[in-house]
Structures are given as structure tokens and as C-alpha cells.
C-alpha positions in Angstrom: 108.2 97.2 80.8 110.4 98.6 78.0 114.3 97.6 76.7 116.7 99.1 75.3 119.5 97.2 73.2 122.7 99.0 73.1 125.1 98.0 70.3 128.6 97.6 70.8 128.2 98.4 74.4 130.3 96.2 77.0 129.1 95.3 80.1 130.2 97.9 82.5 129.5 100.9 79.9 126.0 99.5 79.7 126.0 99.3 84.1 126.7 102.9 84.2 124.5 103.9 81.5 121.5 101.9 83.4 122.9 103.3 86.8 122.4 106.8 85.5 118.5 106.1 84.3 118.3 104.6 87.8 118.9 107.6 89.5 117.7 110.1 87.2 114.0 108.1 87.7 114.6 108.4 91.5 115.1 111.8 91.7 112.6 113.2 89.4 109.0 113.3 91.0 106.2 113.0 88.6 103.5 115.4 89.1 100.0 113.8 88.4 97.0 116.1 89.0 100.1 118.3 91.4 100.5 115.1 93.5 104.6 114.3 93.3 104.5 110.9 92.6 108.3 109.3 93.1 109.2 106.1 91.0 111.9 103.8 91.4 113.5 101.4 88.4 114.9 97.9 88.2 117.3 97.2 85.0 118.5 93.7 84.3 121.6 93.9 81.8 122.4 91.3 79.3 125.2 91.1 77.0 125.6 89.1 73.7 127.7 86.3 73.7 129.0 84.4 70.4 126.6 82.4 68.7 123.3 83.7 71.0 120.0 84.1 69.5 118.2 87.6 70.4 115.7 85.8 72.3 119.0 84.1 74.4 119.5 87.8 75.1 116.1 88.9 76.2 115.9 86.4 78.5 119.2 86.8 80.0 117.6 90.4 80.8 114.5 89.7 81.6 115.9 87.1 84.5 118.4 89.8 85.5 115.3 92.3 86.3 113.9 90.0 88.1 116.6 89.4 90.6 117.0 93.2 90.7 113.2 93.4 91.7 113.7 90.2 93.9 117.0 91.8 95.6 115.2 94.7 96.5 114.4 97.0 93.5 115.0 100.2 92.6 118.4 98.0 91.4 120.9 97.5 88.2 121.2 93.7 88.0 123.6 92.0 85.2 
């Protein structure tokens, strides 16, 4: 699992940002030993509110993925 904090970002910048990964991972096929392997990615989006701690953050995020994953995957979730 990896993050990515984006600074400055608001919500629906950061959406389309994600959205974009989202389908750039879906279409790519990975080739492992010339097998096409095709991944999907879940993104749960957090943003930082006034007086939040970074770990307040990361677990906004981290529960976001998981109701991506939990609605379906392959899913933004914020």
C-alpha cells in the first residue's frame, strides 16, 4: 500500500487526480514473464481539517480505501 500527500490540494482536485491513476492502472497491462497481467486500484481521499494531527489524516484515508475496496474496488472513495 503506498500514499501520496498532496499539499494545498482541495478535495475535488485531489478526486480527479486519483481518478486519473485509477484509470491509467486499469488500462495499462503489466507484462510479467509476457503474461499481461491487468490491475485495478482503490484510493481513499482525505483532506486536512483545522487543528488535525497527520495521523487524523491517515486514518481518514486509510478508512476511505477501505470502503472503496468494500464498495467494490477498483474505486476513488473520499
Amino acid at each position: 500500500m503506498a500514499g501520496a500527500v498532496l499539499p494545498e490540494t482541495p478535495l475535488d482536485k485531489a478526486s480527479l487526480i486519483a481518478e486519473s491513476l485509477r484509470e491509467i492502472v486499469q488500462s495499462q497491462p503489466f507484462l510479467v514473464d509476457e503474461t499481461a497481467i491487468h490491475l485495478t486500484v482503490s484510493i481513499g481521499i482525505s483532506t486536512l481539517a483545522v487543528n488535525m494531527q497527520a495521523e487524523d489524516l491517515y486514518r481518514l484515508a486509510d478508512e476511505a480505501l477501505y470502503r472503496a475496496k468494500n464498495a467494490g474496488r477498483n474505486r476513488i472513495a473520499c
